[in-house]
C-alpha positions as CSV (number, residue, x, y, z in Angstrom):
1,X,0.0,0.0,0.0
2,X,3.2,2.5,0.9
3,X,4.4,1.7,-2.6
4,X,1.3,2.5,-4.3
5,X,0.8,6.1,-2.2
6,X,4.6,6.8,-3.2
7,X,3.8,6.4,-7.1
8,X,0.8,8.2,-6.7
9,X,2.2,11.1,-4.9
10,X,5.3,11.0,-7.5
11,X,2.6,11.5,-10.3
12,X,1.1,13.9,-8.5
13,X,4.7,16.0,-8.3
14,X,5.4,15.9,-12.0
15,X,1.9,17.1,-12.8
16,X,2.5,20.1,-10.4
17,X,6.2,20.9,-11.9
18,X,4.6,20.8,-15.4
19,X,1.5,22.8,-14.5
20,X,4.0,25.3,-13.2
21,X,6.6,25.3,-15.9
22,X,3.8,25.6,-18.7
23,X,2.3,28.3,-16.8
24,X,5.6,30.1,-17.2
25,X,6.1,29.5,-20.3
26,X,2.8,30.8,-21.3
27,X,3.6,33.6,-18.8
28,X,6.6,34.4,-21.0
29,X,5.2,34.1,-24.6
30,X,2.5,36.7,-23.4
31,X,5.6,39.0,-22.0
32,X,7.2,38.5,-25.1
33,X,4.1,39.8,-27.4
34,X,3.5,42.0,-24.8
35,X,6.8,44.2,-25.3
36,X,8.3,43.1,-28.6
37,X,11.9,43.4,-29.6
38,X,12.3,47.1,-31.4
39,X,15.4,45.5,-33.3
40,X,15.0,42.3,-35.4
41,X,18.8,42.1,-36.0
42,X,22.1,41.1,-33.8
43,X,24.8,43.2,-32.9
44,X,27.2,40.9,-35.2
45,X,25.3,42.2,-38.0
46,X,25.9,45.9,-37.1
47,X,29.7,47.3,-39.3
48,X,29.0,51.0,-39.0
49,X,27.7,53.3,-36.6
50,X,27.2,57.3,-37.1
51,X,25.5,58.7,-34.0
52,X,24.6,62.3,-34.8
53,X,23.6,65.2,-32.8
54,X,22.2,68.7,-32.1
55,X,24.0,71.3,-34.2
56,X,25.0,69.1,-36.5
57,X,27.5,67.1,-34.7
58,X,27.9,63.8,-35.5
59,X,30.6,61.0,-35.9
60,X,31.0,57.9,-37.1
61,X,32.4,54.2,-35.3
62,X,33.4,51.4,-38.1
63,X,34.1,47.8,-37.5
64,X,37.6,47.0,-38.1
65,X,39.0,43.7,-38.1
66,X,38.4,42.7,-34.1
67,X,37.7,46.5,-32.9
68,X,36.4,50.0,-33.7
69,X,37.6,52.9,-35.5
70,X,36.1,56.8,-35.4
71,X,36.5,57.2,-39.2
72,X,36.2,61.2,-39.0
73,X,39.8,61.1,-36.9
74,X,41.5,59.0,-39.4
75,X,40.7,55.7,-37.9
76,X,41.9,56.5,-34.8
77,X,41.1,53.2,-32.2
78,X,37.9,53.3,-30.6
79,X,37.0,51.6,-27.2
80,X,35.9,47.9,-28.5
81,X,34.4,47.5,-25.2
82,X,32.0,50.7,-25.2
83,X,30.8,50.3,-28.0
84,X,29.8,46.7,-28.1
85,X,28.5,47.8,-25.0
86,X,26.7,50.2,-26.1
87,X,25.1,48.2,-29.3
88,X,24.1,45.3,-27.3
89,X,22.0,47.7,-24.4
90,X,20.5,49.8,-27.7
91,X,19.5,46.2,-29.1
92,X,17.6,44.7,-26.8
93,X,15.6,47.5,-25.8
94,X,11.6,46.6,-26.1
95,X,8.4,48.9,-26.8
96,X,7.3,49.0,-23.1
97,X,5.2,51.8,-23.0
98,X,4.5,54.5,-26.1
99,X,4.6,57.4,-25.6
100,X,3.8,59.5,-28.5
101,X,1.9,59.1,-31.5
102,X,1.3,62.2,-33.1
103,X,3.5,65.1,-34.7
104,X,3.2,67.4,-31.8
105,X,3.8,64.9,-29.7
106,X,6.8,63.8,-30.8
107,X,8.6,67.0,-30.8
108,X,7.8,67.1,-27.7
109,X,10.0,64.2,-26.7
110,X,12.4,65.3,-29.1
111,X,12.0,62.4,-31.6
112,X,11.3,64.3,-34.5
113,X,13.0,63.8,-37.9
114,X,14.7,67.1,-37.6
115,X,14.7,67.7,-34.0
116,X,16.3,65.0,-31.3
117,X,19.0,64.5,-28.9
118,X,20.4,61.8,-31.2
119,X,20.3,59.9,-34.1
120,X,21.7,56.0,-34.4
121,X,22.4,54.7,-37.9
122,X,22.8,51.3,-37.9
123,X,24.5,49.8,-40.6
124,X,26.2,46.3,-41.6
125,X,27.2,45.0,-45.0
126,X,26.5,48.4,-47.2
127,X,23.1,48.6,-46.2
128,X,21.9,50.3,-43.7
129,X,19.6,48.5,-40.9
130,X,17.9,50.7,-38.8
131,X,17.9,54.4,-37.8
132,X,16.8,54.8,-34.6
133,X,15.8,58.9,-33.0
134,X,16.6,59.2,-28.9
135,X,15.1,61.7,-27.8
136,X,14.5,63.4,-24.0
137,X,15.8,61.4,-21.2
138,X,13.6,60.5,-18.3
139,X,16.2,59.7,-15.9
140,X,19.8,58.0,-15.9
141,X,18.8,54.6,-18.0
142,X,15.5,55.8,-19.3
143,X,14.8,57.4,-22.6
144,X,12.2,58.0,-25.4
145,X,13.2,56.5,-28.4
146,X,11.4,55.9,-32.1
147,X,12.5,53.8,-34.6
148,X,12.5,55.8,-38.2
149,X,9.4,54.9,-40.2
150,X,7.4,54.7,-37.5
151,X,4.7,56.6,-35.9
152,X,4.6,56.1,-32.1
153,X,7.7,56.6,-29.7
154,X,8.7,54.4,-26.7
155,X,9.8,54.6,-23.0
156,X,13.0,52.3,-23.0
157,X,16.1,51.6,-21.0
158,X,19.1,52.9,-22.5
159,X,21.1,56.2,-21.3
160,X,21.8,59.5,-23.5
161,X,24.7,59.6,-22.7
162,X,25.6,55.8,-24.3
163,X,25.2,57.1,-27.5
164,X,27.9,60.3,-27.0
165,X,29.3,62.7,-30.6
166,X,32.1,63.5,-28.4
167,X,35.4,61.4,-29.9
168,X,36.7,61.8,-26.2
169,X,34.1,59.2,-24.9
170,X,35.2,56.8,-27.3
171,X,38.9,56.7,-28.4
172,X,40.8,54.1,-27.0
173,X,42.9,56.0,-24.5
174,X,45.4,52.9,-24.3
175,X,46.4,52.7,-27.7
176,X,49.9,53.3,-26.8
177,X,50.0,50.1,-24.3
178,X,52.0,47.2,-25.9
179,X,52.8,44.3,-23.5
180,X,56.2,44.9,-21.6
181,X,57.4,41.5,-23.2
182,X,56.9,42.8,-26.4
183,X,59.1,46.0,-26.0
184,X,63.0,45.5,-27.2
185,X,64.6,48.9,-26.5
186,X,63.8,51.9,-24.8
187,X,66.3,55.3,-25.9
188,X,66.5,58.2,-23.8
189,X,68.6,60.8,-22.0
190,X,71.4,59.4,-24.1
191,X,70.8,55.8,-23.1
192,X,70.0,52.6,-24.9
193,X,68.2,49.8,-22.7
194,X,68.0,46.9,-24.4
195,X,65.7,43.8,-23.3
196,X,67.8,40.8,-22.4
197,X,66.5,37.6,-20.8
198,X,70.0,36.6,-19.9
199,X,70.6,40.4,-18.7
200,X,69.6,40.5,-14.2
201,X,65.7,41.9,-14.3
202,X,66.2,41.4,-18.2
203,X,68.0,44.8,-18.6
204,X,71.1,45.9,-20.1
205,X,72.5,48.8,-21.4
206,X,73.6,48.6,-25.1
207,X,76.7,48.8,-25.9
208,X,77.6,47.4,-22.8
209,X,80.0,49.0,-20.4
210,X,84.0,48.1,-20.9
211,X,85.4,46.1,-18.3
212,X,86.9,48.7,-15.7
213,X,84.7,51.3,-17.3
214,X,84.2,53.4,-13.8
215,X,80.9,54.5,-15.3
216,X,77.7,53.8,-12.9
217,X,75.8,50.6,-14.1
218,X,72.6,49.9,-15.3
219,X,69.6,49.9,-12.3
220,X,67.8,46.8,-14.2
221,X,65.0,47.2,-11.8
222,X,64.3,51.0,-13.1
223,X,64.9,50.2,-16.3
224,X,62.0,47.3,-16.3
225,X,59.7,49.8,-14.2
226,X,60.5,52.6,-17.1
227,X,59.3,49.7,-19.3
228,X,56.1,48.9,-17.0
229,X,54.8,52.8,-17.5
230,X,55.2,52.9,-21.0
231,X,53.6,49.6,-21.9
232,X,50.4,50.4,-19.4
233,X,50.5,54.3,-20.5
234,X,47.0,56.0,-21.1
235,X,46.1,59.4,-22.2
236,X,43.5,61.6,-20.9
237,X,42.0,63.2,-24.0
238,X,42.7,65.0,-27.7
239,X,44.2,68.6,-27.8
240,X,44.3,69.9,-31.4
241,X,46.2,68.5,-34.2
242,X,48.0,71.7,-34.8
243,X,50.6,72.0,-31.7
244,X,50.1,75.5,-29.9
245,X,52.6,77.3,-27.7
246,X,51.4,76.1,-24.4
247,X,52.0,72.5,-25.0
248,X,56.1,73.3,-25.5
249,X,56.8,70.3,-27.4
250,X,59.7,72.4,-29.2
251,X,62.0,72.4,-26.3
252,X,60.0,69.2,-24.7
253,X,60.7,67.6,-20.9
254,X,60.8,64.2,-22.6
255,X,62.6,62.7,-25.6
256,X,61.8,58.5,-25.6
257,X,61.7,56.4,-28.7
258,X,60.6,53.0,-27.9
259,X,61.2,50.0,-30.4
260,X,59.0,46.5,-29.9
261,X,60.1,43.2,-30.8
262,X,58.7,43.5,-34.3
263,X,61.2,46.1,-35.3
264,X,58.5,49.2,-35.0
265,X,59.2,52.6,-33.5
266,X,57.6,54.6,-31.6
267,X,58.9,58.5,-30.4
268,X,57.6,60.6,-27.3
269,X,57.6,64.1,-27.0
270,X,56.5,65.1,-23.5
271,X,56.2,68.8,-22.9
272,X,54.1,71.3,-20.3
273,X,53.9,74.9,-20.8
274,X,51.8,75.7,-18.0
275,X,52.5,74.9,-14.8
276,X,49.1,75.2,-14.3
277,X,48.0,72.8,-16.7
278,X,48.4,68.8,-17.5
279,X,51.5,67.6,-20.2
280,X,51.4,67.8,-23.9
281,X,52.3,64.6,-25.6
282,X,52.8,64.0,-29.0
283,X,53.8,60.3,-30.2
284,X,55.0,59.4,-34.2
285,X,52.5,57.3,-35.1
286,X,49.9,59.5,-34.8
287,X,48.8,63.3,-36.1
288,X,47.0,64.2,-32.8
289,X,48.6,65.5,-29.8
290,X,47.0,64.4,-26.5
291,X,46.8,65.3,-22.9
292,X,48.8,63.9,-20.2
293,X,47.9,64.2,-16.7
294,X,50.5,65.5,-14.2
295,X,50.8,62.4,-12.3
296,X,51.1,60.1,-15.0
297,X,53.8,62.4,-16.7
298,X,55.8,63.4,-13.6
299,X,56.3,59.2,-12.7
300,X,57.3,58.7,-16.6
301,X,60.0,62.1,-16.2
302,X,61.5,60.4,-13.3
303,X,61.4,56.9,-14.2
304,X,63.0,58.0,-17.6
305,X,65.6,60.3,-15.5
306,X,69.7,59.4,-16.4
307,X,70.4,59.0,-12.5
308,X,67.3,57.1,-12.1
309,X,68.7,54.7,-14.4
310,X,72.5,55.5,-13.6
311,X,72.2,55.6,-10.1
312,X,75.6,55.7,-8.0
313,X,76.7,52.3,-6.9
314,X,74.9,51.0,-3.9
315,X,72.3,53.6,-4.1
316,X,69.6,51.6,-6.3
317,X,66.9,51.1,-4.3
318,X,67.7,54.7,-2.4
319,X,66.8,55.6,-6.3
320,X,63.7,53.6,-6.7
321,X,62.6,55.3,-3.4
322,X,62.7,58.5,-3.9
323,X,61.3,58.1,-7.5
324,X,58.3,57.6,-6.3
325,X,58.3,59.1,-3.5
326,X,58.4,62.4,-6.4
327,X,55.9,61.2,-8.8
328,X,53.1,60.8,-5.6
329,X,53.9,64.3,-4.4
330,X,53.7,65.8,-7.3
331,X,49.9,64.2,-7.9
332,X,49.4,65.5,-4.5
């Protein structure tokens, strides 16, 4: 009799769990109808971007290989990660609730053809996808957006300020990192570090110092941590292409050239005008000139210092010390 109550009340478990889990299903098929998709594409499919704004700004993020480029700065690197980001929250966005559906209405909101916040151009294989208008936001992640062709705009989670004209929000600002491994020389202040496995901290100087040569020696420890701020270096932001007075890159702080394992090349010129303002740097790969701040410059300036990397004998680590001990004042 127990085995016949233990089948029964078995049965009776699946039929709850099934009642349940078709209840949900159903529950979810109705959501799904309920607040459809606005997009009927993925973000794979999606090559080019222009995002355009009031007054006529506007610019434009391409696919390129494995990452992003902002076409209008000459392909400069975009942030990969923003702006897949920022294609897969625009993507799955769904018409919760409308709200416009007439002319006035959607000037209102900003989602006019000729007056918004911003317009999205999707576009992948030469054709373009979707063009979407975000208009007035209704709080951090909430705006009004309409898709073009369309009538009646929506309430729907994204944030104005994903979808930014300003290049600054999007350039990759650590397009100058390279992995430390991969860097074979560093020049400067009349020095030539070379990278040597063999070499203590893999360090030498090249061409190496005569025997007897009273000459300091090589601090292979600064040397590696000269080779550690270049190859995580990040900018703050674009100043003009053209240089100006200010950013004194004609008599500059810093001279560096550094040359990675695959025989490229790469120049610094570090300079600061204003005492009152962040550095100047100008690299040769690149037309731009970019901003600096202070504390990143002032550790590079003393890291890249001859008696940082020439210190007298004995006084190494008295050398790495107050290094940066310098660098964190001058943040400070």
């Amino acid at each position: 009799m127990g085995k016949i109550f233990a089948i029964i009340g078995g049965l009776l478990v699946t039929v709850i769990v099934a009642g349940i889990a078709f209840t949900i299903h159903e529950t979810g098929v109705r959501d799904a109808k309920k607040h459809p998709a606005v997009f009927d594409f993925a973000a794979k499919d999606v090559d080019t971007v222009t995002i355009e704004g009031p007054d006529a700004t506007q610019l434009t993020l391409r696919r390129s290989g494995g990452g992003w480029t902002l076409t209008d700065l000459d392909d400069f690197p975009a942030e990969a990660r923003k702006v897949d980001d920022m294609l897969a929250r625009l993507l799955q966005v769904e018409r919760h609730l409308p709200v416009a559906s007439d002319p006035q209405a959607l000037i209102g909101f900003k989602l006019a053809d000729d007056d918004f916040e911003r317009r999205l151009t999707l576009s992948g294989g030469g054709k373009t996808l979707a063009t979407v208008y975000i208009g007035t936001p209704e709080g951090p992640r909430q705006v009004h957006l309409r898709l073009a062709g369309e009538d009646t705009g929506y309430s729907v989670h994204f944030g104005l300020y994903d979808a930014s004209v300003d290049n600054d929000d999007w350039f990759d600002r650590g397009f100058l990192q390279v992995a430390k491994q991969d860097i074979a020389a560093i020049q400067v202040n009349g020095l030539r570090l070379a990278s040597d496995a063999a070499a203590a901290e893999g360090w030498r100087l090249d061409p190496a110092p005569v025997d007897g040569d009273e000459a300091p020696a090589l601090d292979a420890k600064a040397a590696d941590r000269l080779a550690g701020l270049l190859a995580e270096l990040r900018v703050e932001s674009f100043r003009a292409d053209e240089a100006q007075p200010d950013y004194a890159l004609d008599t500059p702080q810093l001279t560096l050239t550094m040359t990675r394992r695959d025989g490229k090349a790469v120049t610094y010129l570090l300079g600061r005008g204003d005492l009152q303002k962040d550095f100047s740097l100008k690299v040769s790969t690149r037309p731009e000139h970019f901003r600096l701040s202070v504390y990143a410059a002032t550790k590079l300036l003393h890291a890249a210092a001859r008696d940082a990397l020439l210190p007298p004998a004995g006084d190494h680590h008295a050398a790495a010390r107050v290094t940066d001990k310098a660098a964190v004042s001058s943040h400070n």
